[in-house]
C-alpha positions as CSV (number, residue, x, y, z in Angstrom):
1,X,16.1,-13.6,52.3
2,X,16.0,-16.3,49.5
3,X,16.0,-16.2,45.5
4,X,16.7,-18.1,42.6
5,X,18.3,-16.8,39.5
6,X,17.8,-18.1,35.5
7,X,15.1,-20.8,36.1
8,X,16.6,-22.8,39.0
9,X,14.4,-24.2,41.1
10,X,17.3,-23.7,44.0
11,X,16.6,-21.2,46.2
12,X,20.0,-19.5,48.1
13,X,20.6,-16.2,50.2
14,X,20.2,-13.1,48.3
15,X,24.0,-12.6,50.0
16,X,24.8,-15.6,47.6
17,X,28.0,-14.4,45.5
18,X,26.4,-15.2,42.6
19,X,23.3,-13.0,43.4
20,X,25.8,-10.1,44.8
21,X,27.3,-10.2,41.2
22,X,24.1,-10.4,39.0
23,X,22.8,-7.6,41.3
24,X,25.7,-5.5,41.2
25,X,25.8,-5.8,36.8
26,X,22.1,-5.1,37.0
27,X,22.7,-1.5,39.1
28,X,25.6,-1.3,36.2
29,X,23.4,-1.6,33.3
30,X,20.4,0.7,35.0
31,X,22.8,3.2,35.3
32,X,24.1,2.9,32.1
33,X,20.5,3.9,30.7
34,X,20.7,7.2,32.4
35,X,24.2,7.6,30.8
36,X,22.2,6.4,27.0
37,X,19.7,8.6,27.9
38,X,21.7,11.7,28.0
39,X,24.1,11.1,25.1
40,X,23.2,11.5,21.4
41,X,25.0,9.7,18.0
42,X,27.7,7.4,18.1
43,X,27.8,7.2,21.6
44,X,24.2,6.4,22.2
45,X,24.3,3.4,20.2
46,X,27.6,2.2,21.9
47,X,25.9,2.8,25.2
48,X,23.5,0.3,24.2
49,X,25.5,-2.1,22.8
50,X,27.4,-2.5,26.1
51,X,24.4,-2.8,28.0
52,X,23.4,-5.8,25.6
53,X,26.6,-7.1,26.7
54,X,26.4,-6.4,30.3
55,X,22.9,-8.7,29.6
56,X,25.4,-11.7,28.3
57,X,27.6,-11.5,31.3
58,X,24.8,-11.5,33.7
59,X,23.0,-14.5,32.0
60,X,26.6,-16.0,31.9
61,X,27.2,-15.4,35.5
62,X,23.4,-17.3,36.2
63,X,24.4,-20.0,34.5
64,X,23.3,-19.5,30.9
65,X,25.2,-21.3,27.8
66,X,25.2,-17.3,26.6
67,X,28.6,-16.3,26.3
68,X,30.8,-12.9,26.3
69,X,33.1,-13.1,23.5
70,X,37.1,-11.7,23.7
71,X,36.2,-9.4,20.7
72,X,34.0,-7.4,22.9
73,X,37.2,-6.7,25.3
74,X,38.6,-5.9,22.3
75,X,36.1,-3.6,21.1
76,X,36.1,-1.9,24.5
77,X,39.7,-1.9,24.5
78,X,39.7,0.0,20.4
79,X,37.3,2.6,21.8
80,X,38.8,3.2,24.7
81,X,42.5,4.0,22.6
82,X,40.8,5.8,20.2
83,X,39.5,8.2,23.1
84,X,42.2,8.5,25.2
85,X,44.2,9.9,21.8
86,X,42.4,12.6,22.3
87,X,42.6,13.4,25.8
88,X,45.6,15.4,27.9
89,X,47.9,12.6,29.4
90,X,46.4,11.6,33.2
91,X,48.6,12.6,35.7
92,X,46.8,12.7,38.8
93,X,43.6,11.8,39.8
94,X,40.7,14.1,38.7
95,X,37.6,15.8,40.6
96,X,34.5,14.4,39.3
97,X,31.7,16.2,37.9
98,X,32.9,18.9,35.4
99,X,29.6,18.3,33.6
100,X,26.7,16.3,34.1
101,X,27.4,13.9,31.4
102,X,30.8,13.8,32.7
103,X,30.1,13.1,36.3
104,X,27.3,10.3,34.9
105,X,30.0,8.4,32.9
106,X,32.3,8.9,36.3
107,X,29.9,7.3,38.4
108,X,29.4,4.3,36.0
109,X,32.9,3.5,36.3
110,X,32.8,3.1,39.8
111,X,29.8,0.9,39.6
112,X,31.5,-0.8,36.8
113,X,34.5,-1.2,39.4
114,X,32.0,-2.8,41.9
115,X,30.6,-5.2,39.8
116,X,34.5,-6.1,38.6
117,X,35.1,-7.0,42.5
118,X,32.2,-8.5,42.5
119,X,32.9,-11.0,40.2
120,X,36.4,-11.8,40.9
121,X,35.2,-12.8,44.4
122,X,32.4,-14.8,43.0
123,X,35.6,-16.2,40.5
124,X,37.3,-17.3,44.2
125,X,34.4,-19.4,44.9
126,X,33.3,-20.2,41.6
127,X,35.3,-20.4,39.3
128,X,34.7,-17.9,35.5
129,X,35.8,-17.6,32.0
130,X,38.5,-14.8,32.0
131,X,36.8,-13.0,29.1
132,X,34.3,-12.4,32.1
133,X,37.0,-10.9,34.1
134,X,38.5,-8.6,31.5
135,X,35.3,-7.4,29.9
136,X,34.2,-6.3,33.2
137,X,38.5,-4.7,33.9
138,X,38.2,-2.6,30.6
139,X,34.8,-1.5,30.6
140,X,35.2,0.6,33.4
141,X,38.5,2.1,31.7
142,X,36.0,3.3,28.6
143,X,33.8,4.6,31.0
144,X,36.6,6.7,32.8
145,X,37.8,8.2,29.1
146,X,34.3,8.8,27.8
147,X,33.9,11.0,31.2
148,X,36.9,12.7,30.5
149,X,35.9,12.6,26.8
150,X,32.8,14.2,27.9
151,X,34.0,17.2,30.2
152,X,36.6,17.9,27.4
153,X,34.2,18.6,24.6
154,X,32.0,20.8,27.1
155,X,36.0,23.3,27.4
156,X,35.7,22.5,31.0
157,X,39.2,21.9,32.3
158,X,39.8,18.5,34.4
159,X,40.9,19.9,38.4
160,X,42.5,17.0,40.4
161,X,42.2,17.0,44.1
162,X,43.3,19.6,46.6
163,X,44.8,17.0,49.3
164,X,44.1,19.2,52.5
């Protein structure tokens, strides 16, 4: 029931905030690889690009002098705009899965919300760079959009939830 992460000789429970977080971003970036896998273009190369920086914040998180910069909130922030101008105004919540891609990107969000709690509780303890904190917030907004985004350019009309 004991690792170490980025070289430290230290050994501590694999229930270890820190451990929970660069855990929870490593599920995050996995699945990310299925949603790269399954998109073409533009979108394939973004894909990458946030897994690269999903990379950053875990070697961050372990205690690396690698840093996540504000411009890549930034950048998630731009794409996520630019998307979302394209897309009927959200009024409700919406049923996942309209498409495959769709319901990939869907899922990823709520990993990407996990990881988010994650490291805010691990912030609690220990203490991280905000850039951290809103990287990790506005990712999973870009991944909510590009599953709309996705079940949009497939004609398949959003449904939200039948509250029974």
């Amino acid at each position: 029931g004991k690792t170490s992460h980025l070289g430290s000789a230290r050994k501590v429970s694999k229930t270890d905030p820190v451990i929970e977080a660069l855990g929870t971003l490593a599920e995050l970036g996995a699945w990310m690889g299925v949603c790269k896998a399954g998109t073409k273009g533009k979108w394939h190369a973004r894909i990458e690009e946030l897994q690269h920086d999903l990379f950053t914040i875990q070697a961050e998180v372990a205690g690396s002098t690698k840093r996540i910069g504000v411009d890549r909130t930034e950048f998630l922030e731009k794409e996520t705009n630019d998307l979302e101008k394209k897309l009927p105004p959200l009024r409700t919540f919406l049923l996942s899965g309209a498409t495959l891609p769709s319901a990939q990107f869907d899922y990823a969000r709520t990993l990407a919300r996990r990881a988010e709690r994650t490291l805010v509780r691990l912030h609690e303890s220990s203490p991280l760079r905000l850039e951290v904190l809103s990287y990790a917030n506005r990712l999973s907004s870009l991944l909510y959009a590009l599953a709309r985004h996705e079940a949009k350019k497939s004609g398949i009309k959003e449904k939200p939830p039948k509250y029974r």
